[in-house]
C-alpha positions in Angstrom: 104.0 62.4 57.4 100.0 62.8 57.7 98.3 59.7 58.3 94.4 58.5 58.5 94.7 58.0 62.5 97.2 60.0 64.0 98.9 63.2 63.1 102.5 64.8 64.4 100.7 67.2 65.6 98.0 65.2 67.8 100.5 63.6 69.0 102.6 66.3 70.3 99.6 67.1 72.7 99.8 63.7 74.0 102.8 63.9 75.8 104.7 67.2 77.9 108.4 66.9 77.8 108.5 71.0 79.5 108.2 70.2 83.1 109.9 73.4 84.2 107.2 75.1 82.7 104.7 76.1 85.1 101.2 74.8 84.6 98.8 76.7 82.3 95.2 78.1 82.8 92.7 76.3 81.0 92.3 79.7 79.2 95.9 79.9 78.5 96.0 76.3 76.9 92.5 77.1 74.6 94.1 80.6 73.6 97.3 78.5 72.3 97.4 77.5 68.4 99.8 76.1 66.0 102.9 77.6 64.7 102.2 78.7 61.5 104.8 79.1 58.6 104.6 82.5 57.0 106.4 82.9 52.9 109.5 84.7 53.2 109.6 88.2 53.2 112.5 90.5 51.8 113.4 93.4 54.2 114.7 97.3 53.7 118.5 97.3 55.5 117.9 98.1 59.1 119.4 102.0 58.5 117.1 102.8 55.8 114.0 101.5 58.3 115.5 103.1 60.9 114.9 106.7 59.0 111.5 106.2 58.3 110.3 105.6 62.0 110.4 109.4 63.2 107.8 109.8 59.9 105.4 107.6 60.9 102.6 109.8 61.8 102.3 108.7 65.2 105.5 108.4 66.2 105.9 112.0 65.2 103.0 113.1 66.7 104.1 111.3 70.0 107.1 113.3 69.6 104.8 116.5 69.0 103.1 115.7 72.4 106.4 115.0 74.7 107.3 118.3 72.8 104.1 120.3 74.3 103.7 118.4 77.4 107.5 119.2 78.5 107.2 118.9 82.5 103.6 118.9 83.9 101.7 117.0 86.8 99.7 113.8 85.8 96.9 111.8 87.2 96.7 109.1 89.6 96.4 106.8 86.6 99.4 108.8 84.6 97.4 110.3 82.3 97.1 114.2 81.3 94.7 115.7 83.5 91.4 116.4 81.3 92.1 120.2 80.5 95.4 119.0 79.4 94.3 116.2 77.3 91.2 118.7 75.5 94.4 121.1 75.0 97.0 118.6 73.8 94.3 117.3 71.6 93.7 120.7 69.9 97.1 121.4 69.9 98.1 118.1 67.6 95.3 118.4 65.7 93.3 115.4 66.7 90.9 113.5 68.4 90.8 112.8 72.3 90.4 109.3 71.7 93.5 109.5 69.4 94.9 111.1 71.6 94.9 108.8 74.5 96.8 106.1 72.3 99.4 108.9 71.4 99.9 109.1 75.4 100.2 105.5 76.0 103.2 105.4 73.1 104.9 108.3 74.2 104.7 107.2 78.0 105.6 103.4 77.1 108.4 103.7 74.8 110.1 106.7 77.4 109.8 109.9 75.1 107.8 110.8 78.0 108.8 109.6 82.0 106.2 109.4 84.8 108.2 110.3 88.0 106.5 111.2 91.3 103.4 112.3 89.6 104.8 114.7 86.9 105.3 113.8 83.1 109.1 115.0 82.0 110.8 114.1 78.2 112.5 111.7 77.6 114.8 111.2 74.6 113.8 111.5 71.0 113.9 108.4 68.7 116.2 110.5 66.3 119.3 111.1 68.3 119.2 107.4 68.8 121.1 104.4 67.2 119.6 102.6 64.0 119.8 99.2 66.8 117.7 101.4 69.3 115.4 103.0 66.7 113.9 100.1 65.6 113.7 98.4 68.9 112.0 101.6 69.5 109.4 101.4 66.6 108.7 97.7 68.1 107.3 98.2 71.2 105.5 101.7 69.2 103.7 98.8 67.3 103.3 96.4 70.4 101.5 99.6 72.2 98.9 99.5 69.1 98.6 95.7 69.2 98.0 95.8 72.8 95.3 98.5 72.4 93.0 95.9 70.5 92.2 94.6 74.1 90.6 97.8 75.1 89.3 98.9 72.1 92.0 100.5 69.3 90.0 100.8 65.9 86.9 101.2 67.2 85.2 98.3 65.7 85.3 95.2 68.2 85.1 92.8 65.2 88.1 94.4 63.7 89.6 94.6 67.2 89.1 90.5 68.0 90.7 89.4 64.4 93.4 92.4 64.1 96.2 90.0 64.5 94.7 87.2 61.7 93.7 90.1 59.8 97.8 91.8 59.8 99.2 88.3 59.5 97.5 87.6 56.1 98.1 91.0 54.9 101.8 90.3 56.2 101.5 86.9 53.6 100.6 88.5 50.6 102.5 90.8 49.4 100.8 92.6 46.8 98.3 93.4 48.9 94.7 92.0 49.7 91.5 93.4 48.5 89.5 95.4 51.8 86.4 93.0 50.6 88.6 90.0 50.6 89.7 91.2 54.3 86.3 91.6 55.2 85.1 88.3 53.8 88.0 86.5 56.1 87.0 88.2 59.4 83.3 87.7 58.7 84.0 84.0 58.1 86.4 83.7 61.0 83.9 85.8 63.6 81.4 83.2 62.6 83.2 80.2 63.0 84.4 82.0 66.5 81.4 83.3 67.9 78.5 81.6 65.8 76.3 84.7 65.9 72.7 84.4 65.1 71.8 84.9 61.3 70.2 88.6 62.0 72.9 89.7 63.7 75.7 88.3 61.0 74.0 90.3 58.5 74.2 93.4 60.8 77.8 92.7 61.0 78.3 92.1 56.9 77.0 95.5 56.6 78.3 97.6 59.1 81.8 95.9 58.4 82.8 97.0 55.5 82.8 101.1 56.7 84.1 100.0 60.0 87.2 98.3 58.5 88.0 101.5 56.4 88.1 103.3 59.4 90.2 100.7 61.4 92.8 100.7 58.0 93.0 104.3 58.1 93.6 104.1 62.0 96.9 101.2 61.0 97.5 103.7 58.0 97.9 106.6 60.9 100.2 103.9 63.1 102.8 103.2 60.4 101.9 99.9 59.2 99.7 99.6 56.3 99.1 101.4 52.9 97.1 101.6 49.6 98.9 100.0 46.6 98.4 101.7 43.1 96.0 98.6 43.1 93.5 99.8 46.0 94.4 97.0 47.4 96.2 97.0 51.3 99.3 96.3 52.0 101.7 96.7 54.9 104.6 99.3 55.1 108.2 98.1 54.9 108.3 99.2 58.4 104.6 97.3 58.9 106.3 94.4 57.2 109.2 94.4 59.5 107.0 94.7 63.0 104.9 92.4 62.3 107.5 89.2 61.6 108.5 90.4 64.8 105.3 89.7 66.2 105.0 86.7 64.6 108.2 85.8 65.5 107.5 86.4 69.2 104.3 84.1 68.8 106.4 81.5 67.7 105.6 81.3 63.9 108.0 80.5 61.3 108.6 83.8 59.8 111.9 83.8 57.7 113.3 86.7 55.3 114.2 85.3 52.1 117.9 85.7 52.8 117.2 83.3 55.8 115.4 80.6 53.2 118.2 80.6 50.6 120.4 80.0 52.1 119.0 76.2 52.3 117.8 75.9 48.5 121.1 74.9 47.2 121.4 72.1 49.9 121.5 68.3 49.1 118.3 66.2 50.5 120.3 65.0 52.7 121.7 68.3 53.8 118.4 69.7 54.0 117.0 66.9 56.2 119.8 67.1 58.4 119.4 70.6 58.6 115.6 70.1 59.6 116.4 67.2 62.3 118.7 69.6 64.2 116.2 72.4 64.1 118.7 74.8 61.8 116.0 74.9 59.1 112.6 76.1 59.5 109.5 74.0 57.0 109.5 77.7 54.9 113.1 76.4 53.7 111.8 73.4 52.0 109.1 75.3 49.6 112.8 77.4 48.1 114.5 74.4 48.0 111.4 72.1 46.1 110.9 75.2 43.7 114.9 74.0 42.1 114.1 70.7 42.0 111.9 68.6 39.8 109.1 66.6 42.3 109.7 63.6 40.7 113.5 63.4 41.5 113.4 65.4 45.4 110.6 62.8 46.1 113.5 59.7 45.0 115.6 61.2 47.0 114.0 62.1 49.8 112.2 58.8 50.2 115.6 57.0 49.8 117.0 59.0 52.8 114.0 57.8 55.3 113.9 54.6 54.1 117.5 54.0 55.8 116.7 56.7 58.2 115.7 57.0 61.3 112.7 58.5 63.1 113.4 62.0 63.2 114.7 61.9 59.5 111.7 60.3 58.7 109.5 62.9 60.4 111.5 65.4 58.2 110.8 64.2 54.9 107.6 63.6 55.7 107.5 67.4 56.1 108.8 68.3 53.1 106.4 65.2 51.0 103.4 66.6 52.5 104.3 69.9 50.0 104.0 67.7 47.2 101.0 66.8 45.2 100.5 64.0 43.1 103.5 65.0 40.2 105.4 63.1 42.7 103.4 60.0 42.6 105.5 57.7 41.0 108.7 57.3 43.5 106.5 57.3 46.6 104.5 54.1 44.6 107.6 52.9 44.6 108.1 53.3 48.4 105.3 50.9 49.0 108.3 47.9 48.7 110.3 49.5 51.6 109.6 48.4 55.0 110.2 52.0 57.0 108.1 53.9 54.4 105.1 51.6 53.0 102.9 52.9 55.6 103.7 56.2 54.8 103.9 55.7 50.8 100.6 54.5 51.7 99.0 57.5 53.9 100.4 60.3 51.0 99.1 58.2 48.6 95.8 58.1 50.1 95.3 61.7 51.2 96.1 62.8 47.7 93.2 60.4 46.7 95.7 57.9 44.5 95.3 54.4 44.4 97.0 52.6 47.4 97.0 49.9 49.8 94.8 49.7 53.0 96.8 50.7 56.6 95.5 48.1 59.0 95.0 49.4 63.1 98.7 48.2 63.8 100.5 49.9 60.7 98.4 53.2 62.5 99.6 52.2 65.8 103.3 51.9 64.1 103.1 55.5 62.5 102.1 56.6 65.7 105.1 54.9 67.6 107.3 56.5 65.2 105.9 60.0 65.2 106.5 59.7 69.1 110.4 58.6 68.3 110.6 61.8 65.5 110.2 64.3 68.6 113.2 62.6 70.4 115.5 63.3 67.3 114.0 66.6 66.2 115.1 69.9 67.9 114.3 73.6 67.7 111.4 74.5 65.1 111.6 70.8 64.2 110.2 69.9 67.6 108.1 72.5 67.7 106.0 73.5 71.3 104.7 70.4 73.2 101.6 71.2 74.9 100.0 69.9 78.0 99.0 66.3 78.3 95.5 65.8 76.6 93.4 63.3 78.9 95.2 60.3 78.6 92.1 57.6 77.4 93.7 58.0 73.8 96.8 57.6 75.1 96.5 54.5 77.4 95.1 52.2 74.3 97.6 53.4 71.9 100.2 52.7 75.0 98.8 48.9 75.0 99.3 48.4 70.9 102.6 49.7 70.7 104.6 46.4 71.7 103.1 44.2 69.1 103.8 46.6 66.1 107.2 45.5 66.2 108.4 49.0 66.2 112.6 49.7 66.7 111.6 52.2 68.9 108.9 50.6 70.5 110.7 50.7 73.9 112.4 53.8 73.8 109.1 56.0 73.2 107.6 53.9 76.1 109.9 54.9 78.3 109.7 58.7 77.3 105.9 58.6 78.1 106.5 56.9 81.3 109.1 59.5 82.4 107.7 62.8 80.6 104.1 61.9 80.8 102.2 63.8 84.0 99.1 61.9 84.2 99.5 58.7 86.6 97.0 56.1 84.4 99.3 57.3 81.6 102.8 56.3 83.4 101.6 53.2 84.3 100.4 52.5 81.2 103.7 52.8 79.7 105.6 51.5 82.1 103.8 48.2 81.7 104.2 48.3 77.8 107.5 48.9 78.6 108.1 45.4 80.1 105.6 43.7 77.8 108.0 45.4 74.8 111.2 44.1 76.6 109.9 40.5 76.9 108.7 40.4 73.7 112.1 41.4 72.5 113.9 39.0 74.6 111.6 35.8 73.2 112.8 37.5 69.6 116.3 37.5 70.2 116.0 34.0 72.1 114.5 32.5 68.8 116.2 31.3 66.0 114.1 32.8 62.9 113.8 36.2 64.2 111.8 38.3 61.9 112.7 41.3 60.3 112.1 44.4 61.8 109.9 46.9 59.8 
């Protein structure tokens, strides 16, 4: 559930509940981005991929090149030695650069076997199981991927946004114009690398020819194609590699057999299904598209009103796919104590007409964002990163016992048991008592007030 102040998402960097995990390189942590969730995609059966792999041009020229190489001596390095590559080169009918990616393939996925300095063949992708095949074809596809690094298509533009450029191809189906692609990596190279005005404009006009080569290179690899449209597309066996990618980067890539499974589901079936981390957020837009946003919003808001933190941070999830059709059930949550700061926040964000949060209704959402992550699980969760610097943190620590939170003290004590920075833990752990003695006077008094 979005809010003016803090975010789920913010606040997931606030606090590191992963302390097996070994520290990060400042590199590492700036290289790190949010999951994305990708629409679901519908998949050939695993046999009928299986039979296209040995067609892929690459793969079969890989095979062509174990084929001819048979059992020769190699470089230090493991490459041919430069006769050998010019010959091989000739022989496939290609170029040396080419060439060199055919090598790496054919040496990394074993059709070819570097042993005491002499390349011998190893087994062809065709006498192998449909299981093996395609595990074969992925790391074929992680070999190209990796390429980008060192230079694959040519174009180091093309090379630094291949994987944004693959994983919107991957999201629309149809296909996407090459001007539309070349549009989104101009855009994204100059929000990246803010180059100069002459030098953008040298870029917007070599682009265009440089992408067509760089398609016609991941035309060669297997993974994209023209549509009758002119538009690009990826291959079913493109379509299939490259969830597994995303999958691997920890995106939310379902099929659409995965997703229907949930669309039938009662709210509260769904929610549950989204605290314990067996539903991804790409269930929820299948299960919305059956349901009227008027009623899913009623019930939905009815659910987290009696709820508790997590299931609160789930339908806040599936709200924040809602526009303003659904209005009129969230006005109405403005009367409930667990959801009038939220009614309030959606309300707001969508531009409606609602009630001002003060600081402390803020300081509530964020205590009970913090308590969602102690219900939530799997995809729910989501990856916590490393502790931001904790100045944030510390006066948001302070505010959380007088918001009168339920789980006021039980957040507090996460942050001073998970938290790694010292000022943080401290911080905390003083709330922490502050929280309990406020509690204590509570329960000591006669009119105790009503928890919202």
């Amino acid at each position: 559930m979005a809010n003016n102040v803090f975010d789920l998402a913010e606040l997931r960097k606030l606090i590191d509940e992963q302390p097996a995990v070994p520290p990060r390189s400042p590199q590492e942590t700036a290289e790190e981005h949010e999951a994305l969730t990708f629409p679901p995609v519908t998949l050939l059966p695993d046999a009928e991929l299986a039979r296209l792999v040995p067609a892929v041009p690459l793969v079969a020229d890989a095979i062509r090149l174990a084929a001819w190489t048979g059992t020769r001596p190699v470089t230090p390095e493991g490459l041919l030695p430069e006769p050998d590559e010019a010959a091989a080169a000739e022989t496939l009918g290609v170029e040396p650069a080419r060439l060199r990616l055919i090598w790496i393939v054919a040496v990394n996925t074993g059709l070819l076997q570097i042993i005491r300095g002499q390349a011998l063949r190893g087994p062809l992708p065709e006498l192998l199981t449909v299981e093996a095949t395609l595990e074969f074809w992925d790391g074929v596809v992680m070999d190209v991927l990796d390429r980008a690094d060192e230079g694959l298509t040519g174009s180091t533009v093309v090379d630094e946004h291949l994987a944004e450029m693959l994983a919107t191809v991957y999201s629309v189906r149809s296909g996407v114009a090459v001007a539309n692609l070349a549009r989104g990596i101009l855009q994204s190279h100059e929000v990246a690398c803010r180059p100069g005005t002459v030098q953008l404009r040298r870029l917007a006009a070599s682009l265009p020819a440089e992408l067509l080569e760089a398609l016609a290179l991941l035309a060669y690899c297997g993974l994209v194609e023209q549509t009758d449209a002119g538009r690009t597309a990826l291959t079913p066996l493109g379509v299939w590699a490259i969830r597994r990618d995303l999958l691997r980067e920890g995106h939310d890539a379902p099929t659409a057999a995965e997703v229907e499974v949930f669309a039938d589901l009662s709210a509260a079936e769904l929610v549950e299904a989204l605290v314990k981390g067996a539903a991804t957020q790409s269930a929820v837009a299948g299960w919305l598209e059956r349901r009227p946003p008027e009623e899913a919003a009623r019930e939905l808001v009815e659910i987290a009103a009696q709820g508790t933190a997590g299931q609160r941070g789930a339908v806040g999830a599936i709200l924040e796919e809602l526009g303003p059709e659904a209005e009129a059930p969230v006005r109405r949550a403005l009367e409930l104590p667990l959801m009038r700061r939220y009614a309030a926040s959606w309300l707001h964000i969508r531009d409606l007409d609602a009630p001002a949060l003060s600081a402390d209704d803020h300081t509530w959402i964020a205590v009970d964002s913090l308590a969602a992550l102690m219900h939530l699980s799997g995809h729910a969760a989501g990856r916590l990163d490393p502790p931001e610097p904790g100045e944030d943190l510390i006066r948001l620590v302070g505010e959380m016992p007088a918001v009168d939170h339920p789980d006021t003290i039980a957040v507090l004590d996460m942050l001073a048991s998970a938290h790694d920075d010292p000022a943080v833990v401290k911080a905390a752990r003083k709330a922490a008592m502050k929280a309990r003695s406020l509690e204590h006077t509570k329960l000591g008094s006669p009119h105790r007030s009503e928890t919202e």
